[in-house]
N, C-alpha and C positions, 0 to 999 in steps of 0.2 A: 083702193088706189084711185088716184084723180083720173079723171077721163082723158085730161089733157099732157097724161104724162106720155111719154113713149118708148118703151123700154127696147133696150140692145141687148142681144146676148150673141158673142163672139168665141169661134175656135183658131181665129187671128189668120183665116183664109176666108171665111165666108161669116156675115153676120146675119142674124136675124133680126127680124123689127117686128115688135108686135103693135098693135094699137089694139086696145082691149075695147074704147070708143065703137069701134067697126066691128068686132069680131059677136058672132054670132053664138057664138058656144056648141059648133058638130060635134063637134069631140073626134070628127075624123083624125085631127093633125095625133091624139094620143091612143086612140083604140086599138089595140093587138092586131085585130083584122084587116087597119084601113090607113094605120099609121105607123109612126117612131116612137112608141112609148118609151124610150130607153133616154131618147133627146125630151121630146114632150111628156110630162108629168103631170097633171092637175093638182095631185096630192105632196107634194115635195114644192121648195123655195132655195133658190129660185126653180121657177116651172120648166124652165126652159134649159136642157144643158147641151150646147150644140158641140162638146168632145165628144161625144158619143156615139158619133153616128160619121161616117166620111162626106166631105161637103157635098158632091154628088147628090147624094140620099139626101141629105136635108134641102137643097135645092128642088131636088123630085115631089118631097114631100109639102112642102109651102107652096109650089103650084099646084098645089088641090085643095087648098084651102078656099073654101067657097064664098068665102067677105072679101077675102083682101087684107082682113087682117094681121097677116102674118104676110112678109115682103122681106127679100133679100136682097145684100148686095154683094161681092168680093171684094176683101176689104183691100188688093191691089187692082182694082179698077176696071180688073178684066174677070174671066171668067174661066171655067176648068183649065 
């Protein structure tokens, strides 16, 4: 993947953004213990499936992401 790509992945409430450029590889955001493995995947394409999870949770979960490589928005503007 180019560094300067930056991929979206949407459940048409909440979007994620990954920048892979930034992201450090914790593996927190997909670890059973410490993450969403159900939304984050390493092993599956695309990696990222944000129906999986309630936007809440994935909101919860991308703020623990320790680069910043993963960043979210609502995709009406607002939030919960």
């Amino acid at each position: 993947m180019e560094k300067n790509i930056t991929p979206k992945y949407t459940n048409r409430e909440i979007t994620i953004v990954w920048q892979p450029s930034v992201c450090i590889h914790s593996t927190i955001c997909w670890k059973q213990a410490t993450g969403l493995p159900a939304v984050f995947n390493s092993k599956e394409r695309p990696w990222i499936k944000p129906t999986e999870a309630s936007s809440a949770e994935i909101e919860a979960q991308v703020k623990k992401c320790p680069s910043g490589a993963l960043t979210y928005y609502y995709d009406n503007g607002g939030g919960k």
